[in-house]
N, C-alpha and C positions, 0 to 999 in steps of 0.2 A: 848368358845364363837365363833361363827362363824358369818360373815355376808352374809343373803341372797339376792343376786344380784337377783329383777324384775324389765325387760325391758319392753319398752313402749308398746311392743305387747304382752304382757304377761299377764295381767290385769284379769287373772281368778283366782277365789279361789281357786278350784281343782288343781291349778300347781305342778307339781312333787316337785320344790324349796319348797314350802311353805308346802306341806304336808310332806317333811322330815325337816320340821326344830323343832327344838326345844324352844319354846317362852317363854318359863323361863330362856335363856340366850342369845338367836340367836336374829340377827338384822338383820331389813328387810333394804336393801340400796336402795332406787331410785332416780336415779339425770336425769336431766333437765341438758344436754351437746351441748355445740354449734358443737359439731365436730359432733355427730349425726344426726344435722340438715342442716348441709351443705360437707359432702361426695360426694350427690349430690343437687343440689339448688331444696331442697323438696318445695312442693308449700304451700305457707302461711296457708292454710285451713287444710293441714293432720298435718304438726307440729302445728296446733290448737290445732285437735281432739287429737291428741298423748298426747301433753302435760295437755289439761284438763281434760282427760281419767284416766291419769297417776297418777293427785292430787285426783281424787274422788275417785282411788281405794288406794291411801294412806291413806284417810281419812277413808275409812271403814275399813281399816286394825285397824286407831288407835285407832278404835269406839269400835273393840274388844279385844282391850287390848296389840294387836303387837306393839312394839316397831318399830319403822320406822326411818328412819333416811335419812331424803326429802333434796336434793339438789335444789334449782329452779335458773330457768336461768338466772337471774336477781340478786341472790345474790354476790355480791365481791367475797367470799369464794370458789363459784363453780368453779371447775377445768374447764378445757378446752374438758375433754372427762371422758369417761368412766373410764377408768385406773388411773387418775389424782384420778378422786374422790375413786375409792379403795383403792385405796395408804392412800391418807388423810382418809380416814373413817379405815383401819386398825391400822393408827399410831395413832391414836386417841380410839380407843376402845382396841387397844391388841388383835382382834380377830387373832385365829390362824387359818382359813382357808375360804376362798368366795367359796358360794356353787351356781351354777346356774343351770337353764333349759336349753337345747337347744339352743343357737340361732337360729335364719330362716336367717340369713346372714353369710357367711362366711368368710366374711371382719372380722366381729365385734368378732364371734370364736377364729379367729387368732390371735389376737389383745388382747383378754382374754389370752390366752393359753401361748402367750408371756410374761405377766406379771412375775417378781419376787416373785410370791404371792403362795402360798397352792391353785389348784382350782379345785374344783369337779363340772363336768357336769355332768347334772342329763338327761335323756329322755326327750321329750318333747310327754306325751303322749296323749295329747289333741286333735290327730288326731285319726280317727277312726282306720288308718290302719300303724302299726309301721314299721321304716324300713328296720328292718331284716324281717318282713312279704312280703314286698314287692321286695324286693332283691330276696326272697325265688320265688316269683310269677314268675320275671324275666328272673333268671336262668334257669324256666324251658320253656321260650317262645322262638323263633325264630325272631320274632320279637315283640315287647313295644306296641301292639296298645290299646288305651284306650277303646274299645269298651268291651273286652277280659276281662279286669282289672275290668270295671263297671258291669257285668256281676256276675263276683265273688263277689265283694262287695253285690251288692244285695242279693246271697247267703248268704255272712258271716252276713247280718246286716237282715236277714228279710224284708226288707221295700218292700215294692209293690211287696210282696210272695203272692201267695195263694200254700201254700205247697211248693212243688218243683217245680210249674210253675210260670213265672212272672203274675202278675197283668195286664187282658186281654187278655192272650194268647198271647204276645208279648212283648222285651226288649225296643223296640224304636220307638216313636212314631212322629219319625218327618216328617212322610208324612204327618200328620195331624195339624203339625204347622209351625211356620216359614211361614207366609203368609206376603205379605205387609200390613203396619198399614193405618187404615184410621184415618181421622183427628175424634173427638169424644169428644163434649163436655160432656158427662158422665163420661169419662173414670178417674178411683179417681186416685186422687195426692197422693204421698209420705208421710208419717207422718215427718212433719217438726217439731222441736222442738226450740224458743225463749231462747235465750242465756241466761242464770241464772250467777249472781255476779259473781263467780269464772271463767265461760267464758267468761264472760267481762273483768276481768281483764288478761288470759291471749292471748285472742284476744289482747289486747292493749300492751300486752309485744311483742306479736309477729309482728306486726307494727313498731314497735319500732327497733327490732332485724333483721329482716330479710326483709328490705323495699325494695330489689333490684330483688327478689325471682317471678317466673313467675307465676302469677296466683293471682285472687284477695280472697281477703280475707274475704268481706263484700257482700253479705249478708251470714251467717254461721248458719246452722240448724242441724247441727248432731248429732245423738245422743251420750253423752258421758258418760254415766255409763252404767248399765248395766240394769236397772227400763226403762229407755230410749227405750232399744235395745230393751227390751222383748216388749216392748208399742209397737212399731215401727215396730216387727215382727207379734203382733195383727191384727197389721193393715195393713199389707201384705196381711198373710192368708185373713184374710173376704176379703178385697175389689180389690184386685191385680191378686193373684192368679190365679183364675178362667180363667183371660184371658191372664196369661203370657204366652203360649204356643203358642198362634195365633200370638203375636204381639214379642217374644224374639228377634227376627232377624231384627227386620220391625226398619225402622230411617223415624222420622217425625222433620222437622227444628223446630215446633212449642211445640215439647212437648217430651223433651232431657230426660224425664224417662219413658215415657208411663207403661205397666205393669212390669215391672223390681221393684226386691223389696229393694234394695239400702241398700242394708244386708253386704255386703259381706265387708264392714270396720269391721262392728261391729264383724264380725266373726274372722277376722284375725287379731286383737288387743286382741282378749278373750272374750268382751261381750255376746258370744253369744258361744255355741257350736257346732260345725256341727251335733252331731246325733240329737240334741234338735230341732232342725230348721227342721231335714228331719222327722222327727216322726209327728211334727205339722203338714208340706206339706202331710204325708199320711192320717190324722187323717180328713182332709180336704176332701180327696176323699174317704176315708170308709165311712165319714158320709153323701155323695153325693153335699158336698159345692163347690166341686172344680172338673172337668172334668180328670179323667185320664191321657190323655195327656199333658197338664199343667202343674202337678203333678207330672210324669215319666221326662218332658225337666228338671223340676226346679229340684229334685233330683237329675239327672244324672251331672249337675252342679256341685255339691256339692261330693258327695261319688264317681261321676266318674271324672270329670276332677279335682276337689279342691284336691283332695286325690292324683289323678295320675301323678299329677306336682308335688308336695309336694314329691314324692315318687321317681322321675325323677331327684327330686333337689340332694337329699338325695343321691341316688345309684351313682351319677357319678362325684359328689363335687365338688371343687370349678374350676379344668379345664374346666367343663362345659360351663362356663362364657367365654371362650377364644375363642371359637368356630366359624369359619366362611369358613363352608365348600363351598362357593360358590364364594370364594376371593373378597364377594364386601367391597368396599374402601371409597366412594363417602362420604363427610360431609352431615349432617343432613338440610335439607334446612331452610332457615330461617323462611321459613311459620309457620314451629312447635314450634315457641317462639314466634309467634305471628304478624309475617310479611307480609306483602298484600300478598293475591293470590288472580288470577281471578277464582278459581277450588272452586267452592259453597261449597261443600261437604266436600274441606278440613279446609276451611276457619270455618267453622259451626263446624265441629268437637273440631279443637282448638280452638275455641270460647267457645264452651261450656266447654273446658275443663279448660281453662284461668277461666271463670266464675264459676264452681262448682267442681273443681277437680274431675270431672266426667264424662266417654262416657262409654255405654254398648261393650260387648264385640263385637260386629257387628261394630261397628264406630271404635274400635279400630284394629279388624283385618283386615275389609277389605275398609276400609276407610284410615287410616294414617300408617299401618302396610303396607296393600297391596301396597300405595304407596311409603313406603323406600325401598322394596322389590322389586319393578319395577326401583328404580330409583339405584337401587345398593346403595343404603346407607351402611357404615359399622354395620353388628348389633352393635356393643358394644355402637356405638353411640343411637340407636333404644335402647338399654334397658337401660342405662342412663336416656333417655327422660320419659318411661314408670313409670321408676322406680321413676323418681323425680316427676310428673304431677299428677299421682293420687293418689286421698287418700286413698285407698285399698291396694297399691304397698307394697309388699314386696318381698325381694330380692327371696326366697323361691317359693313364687307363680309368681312372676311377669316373672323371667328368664326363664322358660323353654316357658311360652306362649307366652316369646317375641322372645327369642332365637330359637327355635324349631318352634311352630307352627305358628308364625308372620314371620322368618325370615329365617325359615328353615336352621339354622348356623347349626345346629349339622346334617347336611346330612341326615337328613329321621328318626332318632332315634324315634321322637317324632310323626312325621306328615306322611304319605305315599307319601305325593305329597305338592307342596307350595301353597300356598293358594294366589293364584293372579287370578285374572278377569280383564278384560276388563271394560268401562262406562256400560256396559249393565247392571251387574247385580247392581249396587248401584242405577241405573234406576226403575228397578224393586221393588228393595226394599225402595226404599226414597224418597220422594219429592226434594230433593235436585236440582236433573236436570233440574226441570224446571224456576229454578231462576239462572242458570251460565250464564258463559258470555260463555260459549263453549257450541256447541249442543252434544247431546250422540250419535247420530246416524251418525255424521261424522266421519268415517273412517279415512281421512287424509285435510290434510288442515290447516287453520291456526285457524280454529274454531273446528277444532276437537278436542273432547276430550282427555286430556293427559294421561289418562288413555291406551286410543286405539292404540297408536303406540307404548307407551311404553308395553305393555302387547306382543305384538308381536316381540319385539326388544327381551323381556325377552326371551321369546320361542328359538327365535334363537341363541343367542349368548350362550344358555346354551342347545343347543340343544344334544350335546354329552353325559349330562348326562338322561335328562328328556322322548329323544323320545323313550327309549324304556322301559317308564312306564305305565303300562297298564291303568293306569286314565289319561294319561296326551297324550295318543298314537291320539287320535280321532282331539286333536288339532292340531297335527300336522298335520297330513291326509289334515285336512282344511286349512292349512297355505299354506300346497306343492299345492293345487289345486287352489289357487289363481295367479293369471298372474303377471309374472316376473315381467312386470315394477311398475306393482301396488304393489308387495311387496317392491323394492325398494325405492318406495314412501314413506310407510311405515315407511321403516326402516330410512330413511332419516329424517324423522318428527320424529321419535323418537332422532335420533342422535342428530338433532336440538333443542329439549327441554333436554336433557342431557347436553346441552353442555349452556346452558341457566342456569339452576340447576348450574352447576359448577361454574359461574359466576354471581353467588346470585341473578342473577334477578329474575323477577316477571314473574311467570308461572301462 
């Protein structure tokens, strides 16, 4: 007898674990462990979805006849973590070995691998691209850029082929999207789905369990089986789609998901599969429901960034995590748990993210990302936050796009250049600036935006490494050609709001 260990993000039938088990003697274990849901203080709404995820795919396990053996959170019995409960479930069954998949964390790996116990890790191969594939891809590159990576995929997976050339004559189509959003009362909403008994009741465990946790809990629509996910992915394709490619990048304060298809929990818990999701997005534009470019952004998502972070996690392990090749130090400001600020945009960001455990990747990289990144935040504290705030976060996907391409810790491995702006471009892109209490077009001052001095401050003080990068050389050009006292200004008004940050006030 053996017992098969699935985790809360593991929730697919196809899992490596579950297809090598044997169910005329093997036991499937799943527990509901407090230490899982506060390593870091996860926000009320993903330890929702995790844990109501978690019982509906117990329950179709035991609908066909798998033996399961459910821990929930709320029970006396249940251990304090993972290892607790293997311990009791082997000294209670006499299994002689825990068999698991993968983890996407390598906290939780370590933590298994230490155990006293017999334990077989199995592949996790629910990705499309495994990671000796990718290691293999690696070693033959000079440098990691995903554009490289997404390319081959398309090759290996077909999707937007016609033969050996891409789908229109072209890999990337974002000269044609990435536009700012207009307001659009057309524009369709998100397939929401009304909590059913068993998310009611552990909605109301998790109130109960974890009332100190940032982020609200109420109102809760996600979907949590997998009938849900594919509904939910229905209803992307038809009504979304079509225009995610214009609107991807674009931040409107009034409507926190505009074409974005609010997939990508369901994808990284199991409900859904990544080829399944990109076959549907092509099957959309072969049959002309959906615009090419659209089609080409939301794919390259998926087989090019989902895959090539997952691949990044994988090749460089858990050091990765330690990484802060830029020596910033600085605490996390109190704005991003929730603390006044006069800065619209950031304020609205972690609003929405308090409210729906959810911001597109645009609100996250160059909205709260770009500005820890400006303010010298330490990353480890930046991927903590990321890690605990959405409901998507996992440790796997989350760290390389916060560590690498949000915070640029790993020196360039991931990103060519850091991804920081100035007020101009969330101008461009969002309504935001026209509701702050700062103007965007102020340069320096006390109504300047704090985006704009600290963006120049960044330039400078890291100017040793950056000025002689070929994307990053033109801003400098522009910084030297502005008049000495005026850049002193500058850098002053930035020093001034650094030094405010340090001392938790209100920026």
């Amino acid at each position: 007898m053996r017992l098969i260990l699935v985790l809360g993000d593991q929730l697919s039938d196809d899992l490596s674990a579950l297809r090598d088990a044997d169910f005329s003697r093997d036991i499937v274990v799943m527990a509901e462990v407090m230490a899982e849901g506060t390593y870091v203080p996860h926000h009320p709404q993903k330890i929702a979805l995790v844990l109501t995820a978690m019982r509906k795919f117990a329950a179709s396990l035991q609908a066909r006849g798998v033996r399961v053996a459910y821990s929930r959170l709320d029970d006396p019995e249940t251990g304090p973590s993972l290892p607790a409960e293997l311990i009791r479930r082997m000294a209670e069954t006499g299994a002689d070995e825990v068999v698991v998949t993968m983890p996407g964390d390598w906290r939780l790996l370590s933590t298994l691998q230490a155990l006293p116990l017999p334990l077989r890790v199995l592949p996790d191969d629910r990705f499309i691209c495994a990671p000796e594939v990718f290691a293999a891809w690696a070693a033959s590159r000079k440098s990691l850029r995903m554009e490289w990576f997404y390319r081959d995929m398309r090759r290996r997976t077909g999707l937007l082929m016609d033969g050996a050339e891409p789908a229109g004559g072209q890999w990337n189509f974002d000269h044609d999207n990435r536009k700012p959003a207009q307001p659009d009362l057309l524009r369709a909403a998100p397939l929401r789905f009304a909590p059913d008994a068993e998310t009611e009741a552990v909605l109301a465990m998790v109130a109960a369990c974890f009332p100190t946790h940032f982020g609200r809990l109420r109102p809760f629509h996600w979907p949590t089986d997998r009938t849900q996910a594919l509904e939910a992915l229905d209803h992307f394709i038809t009504h979304s789609l079509p225009r995610f490619g214009d609107e991807q990048d674009a931040m409107l304060e009034s409507d926190p998901f505009l074409s974005h298809s609010l997939l990508s929990a369901s994808l990284n818990i199991g409900l859904l599969a990544p080829l399944e999701v990109c076959m549907r997005a092509e099957a959309a534009y072969r049959s002309g429901a959906a615009p090419l470019p659209a089609v080409e952004g939301f794919i390259r998502q998926i087989i090019g960034w989902r895959e090539y972070v997952r691949g990044i996690w994988a090749l460089k392990g858990p050091a990765y995590l330690t990484q802060n090749a830029l020596n910033h130090s600085a605490a996390l400001p109190p704005a991003y748990w929730g603390a006044p600020t006069k800065m619209n945009c950031l304020s609205k960001a972690v609003g929405q993210t308090r409210d729906l455990a959810y911001a597109h990747h645009i609100q996250r990289l160059m909205v709260t990302g770009n500005f820890a990144l400006l303010a010298g935040v330490d990353p480890a504290a930046v991927h903590e936050w990321y890690l605990a705030v959405y409901i998507d976060a996992f440790e796997w996907v989350e760290a390389p796009n916060t560590l690498g391409m949000s915070q640029f810790a790993d020196g360039g491995l991931l990103g060519s250049k850091p991804y920081v702006s100035s007020g101009a471009y969330i101008d461009r892109m969002s309504d935001y600036c026209s509701g702050c209490h700062y103007r965007v077009k102020d340069r320096t001052g006390p109504k300047a935006c704090p985006f704009n001095p600290l963006y120049w401050h960044f330039l400078d003080r890291h100017r040793a490494r950056f000025a002689s990068n070929p994307r990053m050389a033109q801003m400098y050009r522009t910084w030297d050609k502005m008049d000495a006292t005026h850049r002193a200004t500058v850098l002053a008004d930035a020093t001034a709001i650094l030094a405010r940050l340090s001392a938790n006030e209100v920026v």
